[in-house]
C-alpha positions in Angstrom: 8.6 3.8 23.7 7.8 6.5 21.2 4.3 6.8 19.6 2.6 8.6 16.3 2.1 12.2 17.8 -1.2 11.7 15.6 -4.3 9.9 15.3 -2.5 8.0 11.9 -3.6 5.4 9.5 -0.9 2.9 8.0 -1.1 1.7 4.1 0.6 -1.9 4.0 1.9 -1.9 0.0 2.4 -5.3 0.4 4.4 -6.2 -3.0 5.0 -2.7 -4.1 8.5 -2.4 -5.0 10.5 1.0 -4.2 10.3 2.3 -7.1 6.0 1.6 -7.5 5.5 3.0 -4.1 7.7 6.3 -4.6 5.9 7.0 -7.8 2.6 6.8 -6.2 3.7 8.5 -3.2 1.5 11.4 -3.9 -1.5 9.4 -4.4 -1.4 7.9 -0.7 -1.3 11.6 0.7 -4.1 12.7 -1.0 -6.1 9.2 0.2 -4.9 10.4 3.5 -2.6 7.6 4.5 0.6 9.2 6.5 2.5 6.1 6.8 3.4 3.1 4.8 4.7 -0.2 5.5 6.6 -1.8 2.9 7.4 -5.5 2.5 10.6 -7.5 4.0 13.6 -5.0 2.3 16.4 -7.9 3.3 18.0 -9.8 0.7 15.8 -12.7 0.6 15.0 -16.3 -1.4 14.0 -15.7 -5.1 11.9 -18.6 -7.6 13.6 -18.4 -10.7 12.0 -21.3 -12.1 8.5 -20.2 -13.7 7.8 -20.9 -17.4 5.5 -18.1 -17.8 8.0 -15.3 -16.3 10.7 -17.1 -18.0 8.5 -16.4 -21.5 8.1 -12.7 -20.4 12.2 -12.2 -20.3 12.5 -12.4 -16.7 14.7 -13.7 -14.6 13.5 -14.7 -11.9 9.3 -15.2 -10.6 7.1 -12.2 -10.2 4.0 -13.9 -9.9 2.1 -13.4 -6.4 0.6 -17.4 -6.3 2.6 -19.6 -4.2 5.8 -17.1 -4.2 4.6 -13.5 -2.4 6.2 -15.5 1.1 10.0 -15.6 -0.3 10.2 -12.1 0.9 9.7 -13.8 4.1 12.4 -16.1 3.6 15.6 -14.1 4.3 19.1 -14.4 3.4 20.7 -11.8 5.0 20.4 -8.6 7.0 21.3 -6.1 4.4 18.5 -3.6 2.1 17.6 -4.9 -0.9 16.3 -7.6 -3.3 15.3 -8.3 -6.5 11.6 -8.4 -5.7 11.5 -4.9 -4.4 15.0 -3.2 -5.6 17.9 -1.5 -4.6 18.9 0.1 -1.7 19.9 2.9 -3.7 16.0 3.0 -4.2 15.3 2.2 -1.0 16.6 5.9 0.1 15.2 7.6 -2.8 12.0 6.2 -1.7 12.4 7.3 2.0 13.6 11.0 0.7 10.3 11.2 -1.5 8.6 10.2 1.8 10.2 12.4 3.7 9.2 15.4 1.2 5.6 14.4 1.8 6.2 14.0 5.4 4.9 10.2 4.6 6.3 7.9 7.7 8.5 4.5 6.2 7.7 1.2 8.1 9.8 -1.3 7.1 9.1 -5.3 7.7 11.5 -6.9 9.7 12.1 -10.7 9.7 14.3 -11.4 12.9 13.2 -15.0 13.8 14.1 -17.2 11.0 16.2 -17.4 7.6 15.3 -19.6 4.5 15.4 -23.0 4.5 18.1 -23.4 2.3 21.2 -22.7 4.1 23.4 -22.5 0.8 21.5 -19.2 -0.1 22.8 -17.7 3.6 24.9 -14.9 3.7 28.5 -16.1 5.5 27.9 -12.7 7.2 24.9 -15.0 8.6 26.1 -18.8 8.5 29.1 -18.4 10.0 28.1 -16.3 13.1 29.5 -19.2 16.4 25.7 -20.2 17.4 23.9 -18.4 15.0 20.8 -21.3 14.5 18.9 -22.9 16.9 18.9 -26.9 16.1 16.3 -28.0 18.6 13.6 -29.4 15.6 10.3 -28.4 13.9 7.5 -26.5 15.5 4.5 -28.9 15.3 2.7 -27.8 18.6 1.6 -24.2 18.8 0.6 -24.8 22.4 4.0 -25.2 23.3 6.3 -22.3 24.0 9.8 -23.7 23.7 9.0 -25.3 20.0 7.2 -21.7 19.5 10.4 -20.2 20.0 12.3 -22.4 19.6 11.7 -24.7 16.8 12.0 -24.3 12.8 8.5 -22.4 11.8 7.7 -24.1 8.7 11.0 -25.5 8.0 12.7 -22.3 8.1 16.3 -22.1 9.8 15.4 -20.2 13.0 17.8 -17.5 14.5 19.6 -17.8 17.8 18.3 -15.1 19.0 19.3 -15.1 22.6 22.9 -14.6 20.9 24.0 -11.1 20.9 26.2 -11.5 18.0 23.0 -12.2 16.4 20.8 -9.4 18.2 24.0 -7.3 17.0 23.9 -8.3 13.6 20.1 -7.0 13.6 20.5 -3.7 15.3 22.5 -3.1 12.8 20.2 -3.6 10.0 17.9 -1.9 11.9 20.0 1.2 12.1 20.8 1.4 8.5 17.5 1.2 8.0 17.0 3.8 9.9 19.9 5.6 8.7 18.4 5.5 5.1 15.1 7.0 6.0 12.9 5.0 7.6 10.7 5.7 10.5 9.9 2.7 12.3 9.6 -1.1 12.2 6.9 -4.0 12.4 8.4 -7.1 13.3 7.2 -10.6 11.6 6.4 -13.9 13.9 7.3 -11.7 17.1 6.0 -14.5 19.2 8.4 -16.7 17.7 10.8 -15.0 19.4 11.4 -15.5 23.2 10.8 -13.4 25.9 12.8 -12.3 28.9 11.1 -14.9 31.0 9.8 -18.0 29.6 7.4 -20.2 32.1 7.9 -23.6 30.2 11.2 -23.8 30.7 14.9 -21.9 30.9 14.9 -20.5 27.4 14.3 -16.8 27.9 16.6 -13.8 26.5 16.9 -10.5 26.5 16.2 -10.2 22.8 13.3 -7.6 22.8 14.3 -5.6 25.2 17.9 -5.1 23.5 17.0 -4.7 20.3 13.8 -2.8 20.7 15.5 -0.1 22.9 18.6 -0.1 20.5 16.3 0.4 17.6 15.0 3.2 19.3 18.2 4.8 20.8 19.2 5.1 17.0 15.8 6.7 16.0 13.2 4.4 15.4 9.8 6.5 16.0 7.9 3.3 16.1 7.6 -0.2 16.5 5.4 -3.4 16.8 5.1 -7.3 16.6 3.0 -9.3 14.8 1.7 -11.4 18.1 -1.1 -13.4 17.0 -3.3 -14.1 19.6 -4.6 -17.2 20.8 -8.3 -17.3 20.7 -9.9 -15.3 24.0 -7.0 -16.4 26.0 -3.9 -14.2 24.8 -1.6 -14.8 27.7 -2.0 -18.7 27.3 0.8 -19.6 24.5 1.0 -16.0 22.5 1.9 -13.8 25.7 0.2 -11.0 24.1 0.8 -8.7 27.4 4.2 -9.5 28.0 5.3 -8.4 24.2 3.3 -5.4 24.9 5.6 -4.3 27.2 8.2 -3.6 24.8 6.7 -2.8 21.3 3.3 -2.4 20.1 1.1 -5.3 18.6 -1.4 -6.7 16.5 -5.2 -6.8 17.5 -5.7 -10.2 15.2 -9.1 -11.3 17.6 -10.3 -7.7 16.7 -9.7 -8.5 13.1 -11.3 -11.9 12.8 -14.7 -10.3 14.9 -14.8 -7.3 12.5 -15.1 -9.5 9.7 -17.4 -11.8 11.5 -19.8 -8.9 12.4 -19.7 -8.0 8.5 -20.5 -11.2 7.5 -23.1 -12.0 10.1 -24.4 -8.1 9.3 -24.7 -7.8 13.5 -22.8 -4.4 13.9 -24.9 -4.1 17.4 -22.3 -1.7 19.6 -22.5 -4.2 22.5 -20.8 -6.7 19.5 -18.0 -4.1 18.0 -17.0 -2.2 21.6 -14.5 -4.6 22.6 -11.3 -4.9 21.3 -10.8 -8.7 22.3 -8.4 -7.5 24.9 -8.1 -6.8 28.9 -7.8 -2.7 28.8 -6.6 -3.3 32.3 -3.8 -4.9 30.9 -3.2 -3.1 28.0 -4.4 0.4 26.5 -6.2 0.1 23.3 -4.0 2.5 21.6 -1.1 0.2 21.8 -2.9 -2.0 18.6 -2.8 -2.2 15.4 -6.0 -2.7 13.9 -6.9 -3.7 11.0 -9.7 -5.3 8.6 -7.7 -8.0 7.1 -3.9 -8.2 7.2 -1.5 -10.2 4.2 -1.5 -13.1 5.9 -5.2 -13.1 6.3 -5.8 -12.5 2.7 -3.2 -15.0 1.0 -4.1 -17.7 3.6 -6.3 -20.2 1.9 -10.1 -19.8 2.1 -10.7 -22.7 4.3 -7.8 -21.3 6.7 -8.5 -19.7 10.1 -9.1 -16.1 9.8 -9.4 -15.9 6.3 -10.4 -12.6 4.5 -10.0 -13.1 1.1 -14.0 -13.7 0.6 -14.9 -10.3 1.6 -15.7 -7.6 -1.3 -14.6 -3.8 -2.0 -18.0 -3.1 0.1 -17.3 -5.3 2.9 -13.8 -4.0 3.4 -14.6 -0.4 3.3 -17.3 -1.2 5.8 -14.7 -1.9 8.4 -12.2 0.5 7.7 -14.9 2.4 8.5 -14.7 0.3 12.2 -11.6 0.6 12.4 -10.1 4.2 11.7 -13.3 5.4 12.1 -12.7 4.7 16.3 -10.3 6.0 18.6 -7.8 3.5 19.8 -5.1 1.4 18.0 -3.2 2.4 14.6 -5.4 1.3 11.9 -3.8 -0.7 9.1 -5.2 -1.0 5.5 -3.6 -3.8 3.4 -3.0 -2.8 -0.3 -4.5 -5.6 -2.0 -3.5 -7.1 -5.6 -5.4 -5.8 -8.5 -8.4 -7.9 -9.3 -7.7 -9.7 -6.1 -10.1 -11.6 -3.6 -12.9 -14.0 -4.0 -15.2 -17.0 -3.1 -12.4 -19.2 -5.4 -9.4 -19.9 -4.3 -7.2 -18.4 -7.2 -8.9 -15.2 -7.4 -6.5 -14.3 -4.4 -4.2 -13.8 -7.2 -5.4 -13.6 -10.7 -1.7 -12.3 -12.0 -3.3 -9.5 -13.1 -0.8 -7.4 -11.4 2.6 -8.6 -10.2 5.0 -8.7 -7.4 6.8 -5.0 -7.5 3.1 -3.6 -9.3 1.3 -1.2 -7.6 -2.0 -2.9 -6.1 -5.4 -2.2 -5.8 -6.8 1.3 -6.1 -9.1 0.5 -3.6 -6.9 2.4 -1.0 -7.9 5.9 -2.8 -12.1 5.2 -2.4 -14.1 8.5 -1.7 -15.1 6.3 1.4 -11.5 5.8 2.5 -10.6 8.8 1.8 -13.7 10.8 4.1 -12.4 8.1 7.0 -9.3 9.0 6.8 -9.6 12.6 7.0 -12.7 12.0 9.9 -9.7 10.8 11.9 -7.1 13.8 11.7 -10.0 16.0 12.2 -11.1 14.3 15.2 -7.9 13.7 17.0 -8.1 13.7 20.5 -11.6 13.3 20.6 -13.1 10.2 22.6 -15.6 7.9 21.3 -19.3 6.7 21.9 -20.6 3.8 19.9 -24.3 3.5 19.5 -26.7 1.2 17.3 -29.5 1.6 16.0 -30.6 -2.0 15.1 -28.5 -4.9 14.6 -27.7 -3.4 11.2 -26.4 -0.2 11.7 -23.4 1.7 14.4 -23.1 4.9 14.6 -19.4 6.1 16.0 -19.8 9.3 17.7 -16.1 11.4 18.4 -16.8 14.1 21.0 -19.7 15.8 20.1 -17.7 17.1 16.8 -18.2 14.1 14.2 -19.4 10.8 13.3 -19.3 7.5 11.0 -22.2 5.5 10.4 -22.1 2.0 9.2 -25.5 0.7 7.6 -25.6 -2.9 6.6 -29.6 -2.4 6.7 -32.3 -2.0 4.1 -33.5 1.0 5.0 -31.6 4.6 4.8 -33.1 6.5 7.5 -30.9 7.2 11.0 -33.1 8.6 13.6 -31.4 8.3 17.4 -30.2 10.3 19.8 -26.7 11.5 19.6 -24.1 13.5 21.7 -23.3 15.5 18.7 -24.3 19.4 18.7 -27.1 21.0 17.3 -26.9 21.9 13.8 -26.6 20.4 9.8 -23.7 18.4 9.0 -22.4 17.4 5.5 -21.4 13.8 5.2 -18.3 14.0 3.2 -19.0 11.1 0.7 -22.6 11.8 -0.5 -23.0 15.5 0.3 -26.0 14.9 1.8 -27.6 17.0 5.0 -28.3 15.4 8.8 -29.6 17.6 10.8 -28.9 17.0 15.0 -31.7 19.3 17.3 -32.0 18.6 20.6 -29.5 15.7 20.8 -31.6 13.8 18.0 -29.9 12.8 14.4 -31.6 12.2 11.0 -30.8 11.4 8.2 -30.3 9.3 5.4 -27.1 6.5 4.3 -27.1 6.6 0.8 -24.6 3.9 0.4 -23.6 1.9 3.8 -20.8 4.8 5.0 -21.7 7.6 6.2 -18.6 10.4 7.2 -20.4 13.8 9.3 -17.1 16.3 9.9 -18.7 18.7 8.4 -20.9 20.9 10.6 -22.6 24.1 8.8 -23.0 27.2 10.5 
């Protein structure tokens, strides 16, 4: 399997259409992203029935509350909807992606179709065997309705068919074909494995499609495996997907936000990736602060992230890309979104196609970022100094410090060299002499790339 041949950062514009994200394209280099990942581009179920969008001329429902998921809700395997546009735009996207050597990741939803089989494609429908019809998933401890059952309703794929695992390598190729890089594949564990130890229901659908995807260029590619708790080869089989793609650090997630909430950034607390490294290298996560699904969830819902403020998310991108391992993730929130209330998850104050948040282009973002190009290849030391501050120490060239605390001053030994470094977001001077650092956070984030002399 092919990797980024750089220390990279992912922006998820979750919601921006083609068109939104290829006019901004030059805005996400200069924040230092080199990859996004754009929503579901299949044809997928549309809400047509909303009196406000109906008022506005629309034809169809743009608003984010209770409809973003449609795009999860696919009718077919073909580029293209009305949420996100064309596949004419599609390419032109990919091309002005290309020019800015900007990597395309494109959503793929591979286990299910919508609910409503009259929306199908008969490419689809009339496939011999093309659904499973084994009932609802109502027990996420058990494997065969995991993979085998309808998730949420949702007419789910056959996928041990390989006139279905055909019909999706060949979206995948076109995809492909039209520009884009790699692919990150929704409710991966909903999809069986090779071997199956409930029962005899295993295909060879990952490794088939996977290395197909890849034969016809696919650079990259991972599954959203949620993990279960601190046991992740228990129901979710975290391991055993690893062996074929990539996937998602979702326990790192929920203890990053945790440790921001709880202010306990102690180094002993933020080390661990929630995941044997004798089973599986750190660098084959994605990492992230929050991801859509943790954000849109209610706020009463397990792992939710939609409490935490512009502060508190820049504080663990910070975490995040500011360490070695993984492929950091930042989700492109909507404008004006996230709160202690419910509906400030979506105020409307931006819609479905719009570009999101701005918060993606924050000096602090930015400065992390850049830390990680410059400090590619480097390895990692993570220190504390208190319960409220980390220090991330890459070779002895840079650092980012996290301060939750009250009070400014750094003063700790570090493996950095002798000499006065810049940090990039305040301009302000540390000075490291005989492997000790001071200094002063003037506003939680700290970035030292910069070394004078």
């Amino acid at each position: 399997m092919r990797k980024f041949d750089v220390e990279v950062t992912i922006l998820h514009v979750w919601c921006w259409s083609f068109n939104t994200i290829a006019e901004n394209m030059e805005e996400i280099v200069n924040a230092g992203f080199d990859a996004i990942q754009v929503s579901p581009v299949q044809g997928c179920e549309i809400k047509r029935d909303c009196q406000r969008c109906k008022a506005e001329g629309r034809q169809h429902c743009v608003c984010f509350k209770d409809n973003w998921y449609f795009q999860y809700r696919p009718i077919n395997f073909k580029i293209g909807n009305e949420y996100l546009g064309t596949r004419d735009e599609f390419i032109k996207m990919c091309e002005i992606a290309d020019k800015f050597n900007v990597k395309v990741i494109v959503d793929v939803v591979a286990n299910h179709v919508t609910s409503n089989m009259n929306l199908v494609s008969d490419d689809v429908k009339n496939l011999p065997n093309a659904f499973h019809d084994r009932g609802g998933l109502y027990d996420y401890n058990n494997r065969y309705q995991l993979t085998q059952g309808n998730l949420f309703a949702l007419w789910d794929l056959c996928t041990e068919n390989h006139a279905v695992q055909d019909l999706i390598s060949g979206f995948l190729k076109d995809c492909l074909n039209c520009g884009a890089w790699g692919f990150r594949y929704d409710s991966a564990k909903h999809i069986e494995l090779p071997k199956e130890v409930d029962g005899e229901f295993g295909s060879d659908f990952w490794p088939n499609v996977v290395s197909k995807a890849e034969k016809d260029g696919a650079r990259y590619q991972y599954g959203e495996v949620l993990q279960d708790g601190y046991n992740h080869e228990a129901v979710s089989r975290f391991y055993e997907y690893a062996r074929y793609m990539d996937v998602t650090a979702t326990a790192y997630g929920v203890k990053i936000r945790q440790a921001i909430r709880d202010r306990n950034l102690d180094s002993n607390n933020i080390i661990s990736y929630e995941c044997d490294e004798n089973a599986l290298n750190p660098d084959r996560l994605v990492t992230w602060v929050e991801s859509h699904d943790n954000y849109a969830n209610g706020l009463n819902e397990w792992g939710s992230s939609a409490w935490m403020t512009d502060d508190d998310i820049k504080v663990g991108w910070a975490i995040v890309a500011g360490r070695a391992a993984g492929t950091p993730l930042f989700l492109s929130r909507p404008v004006g979104g996230g709160g202690t209330e419910d509906d400030n998850r979506f105020p409307e104050k931006a819609k479905i196609g719009d570009k999101g948040s701005d918060l993606f282009k924050a000096p602090e973002v930015v400065a992390i970022n850049r830390f990680r190009k410059a400090m590619r290849g480097e390895g990692e030391y993570l220190r504390s100094q208190g319960k409220e501050i980390l220090m991330i120490e890459r070779g002895n060239k840079g650092m980012v410090i996290v301060n939750l605390s009250n009070n400014k001053k750094i003063d700790s030994v570090t493996n950095l060299c002798d000499g006065t470094y810049i940090d990039d977001i305040s301009g302000k001077e540390f000075y490291v002499q005989g492997g000790k650092l001071q200094g002063e956070v003037e506003n939680k984030i700290a970035v030292l790339s910069h070394k004078e002399g």
